[in-house]
C-alpha positions in Angstrom: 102.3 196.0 109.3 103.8 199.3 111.3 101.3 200.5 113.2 101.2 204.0 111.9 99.8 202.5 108.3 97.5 200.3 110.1 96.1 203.4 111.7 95.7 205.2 108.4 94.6 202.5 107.3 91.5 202.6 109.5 91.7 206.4 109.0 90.8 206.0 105.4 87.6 203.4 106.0 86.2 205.6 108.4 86.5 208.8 106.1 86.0 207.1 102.6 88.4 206.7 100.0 90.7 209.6 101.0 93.0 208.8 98.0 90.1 209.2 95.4 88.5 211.9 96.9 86.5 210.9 99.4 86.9 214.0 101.7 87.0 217.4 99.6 89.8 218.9 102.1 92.6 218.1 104.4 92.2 216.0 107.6 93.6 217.6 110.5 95.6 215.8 113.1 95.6 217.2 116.6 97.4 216.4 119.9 98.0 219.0 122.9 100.1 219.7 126.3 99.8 221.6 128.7 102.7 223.7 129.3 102.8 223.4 133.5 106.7 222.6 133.7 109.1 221.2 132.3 107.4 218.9 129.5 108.1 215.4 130.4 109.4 213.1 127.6 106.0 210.6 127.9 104.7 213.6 126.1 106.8 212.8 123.3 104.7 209.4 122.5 101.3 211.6 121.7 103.8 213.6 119.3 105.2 210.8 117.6 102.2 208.6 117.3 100.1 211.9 115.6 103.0 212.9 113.4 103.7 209.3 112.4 99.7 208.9 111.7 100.2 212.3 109.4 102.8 211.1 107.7 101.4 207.4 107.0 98.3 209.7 105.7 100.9 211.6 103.6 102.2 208.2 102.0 98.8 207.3 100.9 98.4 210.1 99.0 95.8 211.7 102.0 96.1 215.6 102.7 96.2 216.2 106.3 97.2 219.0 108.7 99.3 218.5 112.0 98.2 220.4 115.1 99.7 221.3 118.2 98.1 223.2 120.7 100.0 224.3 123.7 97.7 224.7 126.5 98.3 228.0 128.5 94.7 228.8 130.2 95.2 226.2 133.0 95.7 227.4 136.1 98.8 226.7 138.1 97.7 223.6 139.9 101.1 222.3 141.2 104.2 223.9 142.0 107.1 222.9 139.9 109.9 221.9 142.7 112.6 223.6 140.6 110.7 227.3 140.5 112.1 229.7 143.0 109.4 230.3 145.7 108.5 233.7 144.8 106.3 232.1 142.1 104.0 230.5 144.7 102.1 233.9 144.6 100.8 232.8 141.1 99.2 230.2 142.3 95.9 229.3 140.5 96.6 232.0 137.9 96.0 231.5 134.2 99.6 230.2 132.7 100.2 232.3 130.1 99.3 235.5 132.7 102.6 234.2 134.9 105.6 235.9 134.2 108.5 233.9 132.7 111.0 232.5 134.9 114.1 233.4 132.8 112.2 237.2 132.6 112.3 236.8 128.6 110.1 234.6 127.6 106.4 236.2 127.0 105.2 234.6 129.9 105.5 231.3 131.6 103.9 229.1 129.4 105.8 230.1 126.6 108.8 229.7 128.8 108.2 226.0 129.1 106.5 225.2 125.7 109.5 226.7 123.8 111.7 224.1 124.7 109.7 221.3 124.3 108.6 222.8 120.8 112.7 222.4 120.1 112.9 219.0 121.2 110.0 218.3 118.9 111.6 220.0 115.8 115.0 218.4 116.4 113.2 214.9 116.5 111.6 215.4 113.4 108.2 216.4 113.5 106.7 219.9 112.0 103.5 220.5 113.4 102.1 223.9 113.6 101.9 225.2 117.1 99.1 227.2 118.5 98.2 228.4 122.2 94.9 228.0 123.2 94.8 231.0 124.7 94.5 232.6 121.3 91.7 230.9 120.4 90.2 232.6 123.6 91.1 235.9 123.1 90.4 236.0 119.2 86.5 235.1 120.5 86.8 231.9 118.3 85.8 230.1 121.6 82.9 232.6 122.2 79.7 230.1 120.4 81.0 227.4 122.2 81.4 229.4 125.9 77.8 230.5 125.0 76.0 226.9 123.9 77.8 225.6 126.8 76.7 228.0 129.6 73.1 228.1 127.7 72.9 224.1 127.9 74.9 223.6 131.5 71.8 221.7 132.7 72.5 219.0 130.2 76.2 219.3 130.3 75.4 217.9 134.2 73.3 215.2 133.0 76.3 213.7 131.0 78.0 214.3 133.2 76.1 212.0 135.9 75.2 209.3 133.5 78.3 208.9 131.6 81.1 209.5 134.3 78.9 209.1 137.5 80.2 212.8 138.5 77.6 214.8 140.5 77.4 218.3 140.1 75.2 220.8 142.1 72.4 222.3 140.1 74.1 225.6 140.3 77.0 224.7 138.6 78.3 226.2 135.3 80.6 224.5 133.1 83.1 228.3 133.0 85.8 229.6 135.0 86.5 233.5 134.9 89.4 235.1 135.2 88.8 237.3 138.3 88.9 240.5 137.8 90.5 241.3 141.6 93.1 238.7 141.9 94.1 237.5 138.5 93.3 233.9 139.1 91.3 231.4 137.3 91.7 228.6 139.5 89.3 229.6 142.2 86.5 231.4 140.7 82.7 229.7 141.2 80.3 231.3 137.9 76.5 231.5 139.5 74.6 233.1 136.7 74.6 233.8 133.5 72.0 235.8 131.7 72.9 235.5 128.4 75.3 238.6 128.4 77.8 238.0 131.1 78.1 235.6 134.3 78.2 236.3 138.1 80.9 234.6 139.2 82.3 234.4 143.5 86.1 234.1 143.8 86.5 231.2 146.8 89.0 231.9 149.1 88.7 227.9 150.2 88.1 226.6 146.4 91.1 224.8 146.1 93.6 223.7 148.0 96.2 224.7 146.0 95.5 228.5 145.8 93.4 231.1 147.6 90.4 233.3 146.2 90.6 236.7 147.2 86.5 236.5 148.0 85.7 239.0 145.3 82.4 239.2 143.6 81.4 240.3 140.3 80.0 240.5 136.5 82.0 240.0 133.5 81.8 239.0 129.9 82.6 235.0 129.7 83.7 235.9 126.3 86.8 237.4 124.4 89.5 235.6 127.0 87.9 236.3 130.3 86.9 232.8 130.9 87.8 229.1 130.1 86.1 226.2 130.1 86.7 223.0 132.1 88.3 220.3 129.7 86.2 218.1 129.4 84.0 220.6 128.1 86.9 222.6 126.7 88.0 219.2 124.5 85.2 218.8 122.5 84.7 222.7 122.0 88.2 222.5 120.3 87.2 219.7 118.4 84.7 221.7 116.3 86.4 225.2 116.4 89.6 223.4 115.1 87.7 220.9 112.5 89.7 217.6 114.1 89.5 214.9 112.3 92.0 212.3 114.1 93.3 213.0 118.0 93.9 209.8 120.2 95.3 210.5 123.7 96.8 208.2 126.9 94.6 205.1 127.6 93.1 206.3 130.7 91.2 209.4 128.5 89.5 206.3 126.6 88.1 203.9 129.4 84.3 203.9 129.5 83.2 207.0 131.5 86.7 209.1 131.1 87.5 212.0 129.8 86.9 210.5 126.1 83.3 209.3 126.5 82.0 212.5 128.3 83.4 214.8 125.9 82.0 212.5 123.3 78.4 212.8 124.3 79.5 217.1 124.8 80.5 217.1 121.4 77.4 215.2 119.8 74.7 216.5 122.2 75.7 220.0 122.7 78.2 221.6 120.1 76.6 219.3 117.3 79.6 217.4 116.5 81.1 214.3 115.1 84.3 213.2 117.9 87.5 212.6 116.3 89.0 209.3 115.1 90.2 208.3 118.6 93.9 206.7 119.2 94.0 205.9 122.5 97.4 204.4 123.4 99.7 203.0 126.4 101.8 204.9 128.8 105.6 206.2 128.2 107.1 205.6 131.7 110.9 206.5 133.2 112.2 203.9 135.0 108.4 202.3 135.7 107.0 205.8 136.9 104.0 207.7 135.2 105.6 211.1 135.0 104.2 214.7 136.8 105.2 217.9 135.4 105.5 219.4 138.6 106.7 217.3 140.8 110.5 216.7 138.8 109.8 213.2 138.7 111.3 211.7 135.7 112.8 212.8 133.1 112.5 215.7 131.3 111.8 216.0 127.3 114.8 218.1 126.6 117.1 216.0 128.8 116.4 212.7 127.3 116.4 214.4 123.7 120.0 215.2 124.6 121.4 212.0 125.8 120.0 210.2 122.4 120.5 210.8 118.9 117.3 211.8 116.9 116.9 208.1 115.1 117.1 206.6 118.4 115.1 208.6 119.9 112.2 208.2 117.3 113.2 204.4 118.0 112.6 204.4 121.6 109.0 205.4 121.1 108.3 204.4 117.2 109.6 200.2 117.7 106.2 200.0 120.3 102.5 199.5 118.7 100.5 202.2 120.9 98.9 199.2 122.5 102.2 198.4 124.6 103.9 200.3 127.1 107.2 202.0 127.1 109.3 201.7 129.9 112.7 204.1 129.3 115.4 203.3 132.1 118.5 205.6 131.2 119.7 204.7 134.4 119.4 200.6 133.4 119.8 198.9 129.8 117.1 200.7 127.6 119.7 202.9 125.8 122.2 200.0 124.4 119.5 197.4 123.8 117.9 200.3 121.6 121.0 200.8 119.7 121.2 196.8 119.5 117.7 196.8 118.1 119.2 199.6 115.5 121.8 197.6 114.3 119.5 194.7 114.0 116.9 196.5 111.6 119.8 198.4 109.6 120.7 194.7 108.7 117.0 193.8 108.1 116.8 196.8 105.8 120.2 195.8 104.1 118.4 192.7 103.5 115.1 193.7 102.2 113.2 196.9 101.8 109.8 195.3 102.2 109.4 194.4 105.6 108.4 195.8 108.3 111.9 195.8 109.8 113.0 197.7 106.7 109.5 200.3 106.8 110.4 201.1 110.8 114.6 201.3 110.1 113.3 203.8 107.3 111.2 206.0 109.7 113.3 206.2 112.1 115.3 208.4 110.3 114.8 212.0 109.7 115.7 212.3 105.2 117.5 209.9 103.8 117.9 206.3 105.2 121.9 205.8 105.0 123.7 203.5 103.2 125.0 199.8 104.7 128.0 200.3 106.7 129.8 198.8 109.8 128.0 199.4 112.8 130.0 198.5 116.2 127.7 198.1 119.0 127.1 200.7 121.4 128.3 198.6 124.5 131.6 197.9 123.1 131.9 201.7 122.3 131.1 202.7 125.9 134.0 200.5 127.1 136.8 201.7 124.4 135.5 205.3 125.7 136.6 204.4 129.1 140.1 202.7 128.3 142.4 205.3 128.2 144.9 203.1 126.1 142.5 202.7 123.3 142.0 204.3 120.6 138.5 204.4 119.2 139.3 204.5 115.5 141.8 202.2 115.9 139.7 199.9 118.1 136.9 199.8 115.7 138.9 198.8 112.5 140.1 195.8 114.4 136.7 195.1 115.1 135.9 196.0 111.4 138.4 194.4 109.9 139.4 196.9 107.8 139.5 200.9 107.9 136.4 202.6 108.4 134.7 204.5 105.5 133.8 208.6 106.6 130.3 207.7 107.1 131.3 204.9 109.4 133.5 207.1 111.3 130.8 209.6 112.1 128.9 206.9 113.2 131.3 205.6 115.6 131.9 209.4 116.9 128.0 209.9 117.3 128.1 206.6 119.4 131.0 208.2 121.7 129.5 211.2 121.8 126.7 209.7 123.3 128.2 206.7 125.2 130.0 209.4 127.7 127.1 211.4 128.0 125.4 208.3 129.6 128.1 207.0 131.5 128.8 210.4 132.8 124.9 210.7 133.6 123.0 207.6 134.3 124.8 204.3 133.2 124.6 201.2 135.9 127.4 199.9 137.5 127.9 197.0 135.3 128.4 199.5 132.0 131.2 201.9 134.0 135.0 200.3 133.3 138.6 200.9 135.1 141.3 198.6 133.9 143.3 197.6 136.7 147.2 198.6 137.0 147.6 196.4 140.2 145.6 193.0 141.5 142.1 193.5 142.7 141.1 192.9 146.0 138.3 190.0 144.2 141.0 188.2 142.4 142.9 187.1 145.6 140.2 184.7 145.9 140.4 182.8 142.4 139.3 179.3 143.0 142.6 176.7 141.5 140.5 176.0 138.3 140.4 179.2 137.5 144.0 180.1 138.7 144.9 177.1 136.5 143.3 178.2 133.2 144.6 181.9 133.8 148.3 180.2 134.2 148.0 178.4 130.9 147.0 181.8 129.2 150.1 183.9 130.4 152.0 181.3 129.2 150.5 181.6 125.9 150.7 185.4 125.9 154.5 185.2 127.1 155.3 182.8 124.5 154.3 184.5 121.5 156.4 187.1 119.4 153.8 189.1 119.9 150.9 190.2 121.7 147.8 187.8 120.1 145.1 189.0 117.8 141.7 189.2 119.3 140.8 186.3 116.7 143.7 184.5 118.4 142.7 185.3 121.9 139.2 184.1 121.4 140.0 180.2 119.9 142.4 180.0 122.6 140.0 181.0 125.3 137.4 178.9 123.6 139.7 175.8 123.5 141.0 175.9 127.8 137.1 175.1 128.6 138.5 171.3 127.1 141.8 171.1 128.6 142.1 172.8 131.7 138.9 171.7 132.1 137.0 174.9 133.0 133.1 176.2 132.1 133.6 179.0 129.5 131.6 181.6 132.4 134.2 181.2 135.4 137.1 181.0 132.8 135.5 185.2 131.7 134.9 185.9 134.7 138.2 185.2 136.2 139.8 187.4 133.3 137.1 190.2 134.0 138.1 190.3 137.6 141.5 190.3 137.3 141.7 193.4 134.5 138.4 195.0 135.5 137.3 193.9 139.1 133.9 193.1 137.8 132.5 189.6 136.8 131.6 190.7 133.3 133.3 193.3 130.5 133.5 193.1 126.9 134.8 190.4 124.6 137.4 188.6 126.2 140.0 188.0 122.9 139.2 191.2 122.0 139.6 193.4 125.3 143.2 191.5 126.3 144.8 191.9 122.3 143.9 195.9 122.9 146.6 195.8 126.7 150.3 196.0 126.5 151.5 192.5 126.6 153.3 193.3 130.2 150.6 194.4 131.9 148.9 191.3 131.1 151.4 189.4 132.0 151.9 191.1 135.3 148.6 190.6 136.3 148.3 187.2 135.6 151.2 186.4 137.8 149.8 187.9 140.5 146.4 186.4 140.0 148.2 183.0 140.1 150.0 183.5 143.0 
């Protein structure tokens, strides 16, 4: 079973029979970011999984709402390596009171969230968008700024006994926005007396940002304050009315994030947590990602280098319970378009397993009809042959001429083949055929030099140059009399043409070269 129907599936036992009436209004979905930086594609995972979850609800006949809440009250905690340094002044302010970078945007959260929100559109998913700082300054947080600052003594208890974190009996569960210096990040509250806090702003708080030692009285309510998040999360819970909202493992582990705003939620806002989804990492190359330190890769950039259906692949093929490891700069991209073609002919097959349920949802409308589908390896080497031409190539490979819908498959594929060779490909994908004998094939062991004499003779005496299909049984067929192993016969070929050890199809890749360049070569490979 998919793992998105297996979750509404639990979904449904924990609410009652959703289908029949068991809950008398939507469900409503939730996931968040916090719009820091540029917005990392692990972030795409909590997307997917909660819009998947929605729309498995959907297909069950269960109302439901999709949230997402871009977080813009945090302070600036880390300075994004590719901001200019003038912004290091905003340090520890509020994000959505920074300027934008580009000087259009409202302000710099919106800056940042905008284009994530367009990598999320483009991928297929619809949820509506909120900032948290409107639920701030609308007063919608106010009751829940209030029961927590009235009930900070117990908010320490669980604090202490669920998470083992110690926090002075003085401390208050708010940070104001100070009313000198703009920043949220280092303000201490002292007092509240049921109308408005005291609150110090630290010059030493934080390493990250100086307090401007101000002192003062404010309002915690109406936007002048926000809570810390694990108080904040559960407050959202109940002002929102979530129903379902999972989130990275590490929020879920006995004392985290999870359990104390668990025990918040129940003991002081009065609240039923969420159905929780806690699920595995999205990594780049083997690396948890950090917004502001530029490591990995961006949302919008991997977005760009992959189609939408193999995009939703890369994250949708995984059960939340595994890990995804996304190397553009290894073999992630064509295994995922292997795996593609794989369930396209599952699906061809039968529309009832999960094969065909994931090939299905991987696409955004309708699933498209059976068709030749070349693979995106040998794409990305006819892209690089200058000689070839890709049509052309692909009908051979076919066997006959390619329908309008295969040919803007095979376009898509080139389209996005050069943008990863251009960008991140490894060595062994990137192709030069050779006009002149590599340096590597001067060293050809006799076997080998003996099998590649017995194939120019072949090539020279036929009328023409040899099919692929030709190319291949007579390849095939020298392992028996030369005798050679298949894998040094290739490899021989591949260094000679290519200078590598490895390329595409052998029969295939020498029917594509003018017969006297083959010829040429061979020569000199043979001495």
């Amino acid at each position: 079973m998919f793992w998105a129907d297996r979750i509404a599936g639990e979904v449904e036992a924990r609410f009652g029979d959703l289908s029949k009436g068991g809950l008398k209004r939507p469900l409503v979905v939730r996931d968040e970011k916090t719009a820091s930086g540029r917005v990392h594609v692990g972030s795409m995972r909590g997307v997917m999984i909660h819009g998947m979850v929605s729309q498995a609800l959907k297909d069950r006949g269960i109302d439901n709402t999709f949230l997402y809440e871009i977080n813009d009250t945090d302070p600036m905690d880390g300075f994004p390596v590719y901001l200019p340094e003038e912004f290091k002044k905003y340090m520890g302010f509020p994000l959505f009171r920074i300027p934008s970078p580009d000087g259009i945007a409202k302000n710099f959260a919106d800056y940042f969230a905008s284009e994530f929100k367009q990598v999320i559109e483009s991928s297929g998913f619809t949820p509506t968008f909120y900032n948290v700082s409107e639920l701030y300054l609308s007063g919608k947080m106010d009751d829940s700024i209030r029961e927590a600052l009235t009930h900070a003594g117990e908010i320490r208890r669980i604090y202490k006994e669920v998470s083992g974190s110690q926090k002075p009996e003085n401390w208050y569960p708010l940070s104001v926005i100070c009313e000198q210096c703009g920043k949220v990040g280092t303000t201490r509250v002292t007092d509240f007396d049921g109308t408005e806090v005291t609150y110090v702003c630290e010059p030493r708080a934080v390493e990250w940002a100086q307090g401007c030692s101000h002192t003062g009285k404010v309002s915690p309510f109406g936007g002048n304050a926000t809570l810390p998040f694990k108080v904040e999360w559960p407050a959202k819970w109940k002002v929102m009315g979530v129903d379902i909202e999972g989130g990275g493992k590490d929020h879920s582990t006995k004392g985290g994030t999870r359990d104390v705003g668990g025990h918040i939620a129940r003991e002081i806002f009065h609240h039923e947590p969420p159905f929780d989804i806690p699920y595995e990492f999205f990594l780049v190359g083997g690396k948890k990602m950090s917004s502001s330190k530029g490591r990995g890769s961006s949302a919008r950039e991997v977005a760009d280098l992959l189609p939408p259906k193999i995009f939703r692949l890369a994250v949708l093929s995984k059960d939340i319970n595994q890990a995804i490891n996304f190397d553009p700069e290894g073999d992630t991209i064509p295994v995922l378009y292997d795996l593609y073609d794989k369930l396209a002919e599952g699906y061809v097959a039968t529309k009832d397993d999960d094969y065909a349920r994931l090939f299905s949802l991987v696409h955004v409308g309708p699933v498209p009809q059976s068709g030749f589908l070349p693979r995106f390896s040998q794409v990305a080497f006819v892209v690089q042959m200058p000689h070839m031409q890709l049509q052309n190539e692909m009908e051979k490979l076919k066997g006959s001429p390619l329908t309008e819908a295969e040919k803007a498959e095979v376009e898509e594929r080139a389209l996005y083949a050069k943008r990863w060779l251009e960008l991140y490909a490894p060595e062994k994908f990137v192709f030069k055929l050779q006009d002149s004998l590599p340096e590597a094939a001067k060293s050809l062991s006799d076997m080998q030099k003996k099998a590649l004499g017995m194939l120019a003779q072949y090539v020279q005496s036929a009328e023409a140059m040899p099919s692929g299909e030709e190319l291949h049984h007579f390849l095939h067929g020298l392992k028996d009399s030369v005798p050679i192993a298949p894998g040094e016969l290739f490899k021989a070929i591949y260094t000679v043409f290519l200078a590598k050890e490895s390329g595409p199809k052998a029969g295939w890749f020498l029917s594509s070269l003018d017969r006297a360049l083959v010829v040429k070569l061979l020569a000199e490979a043979i001495g």
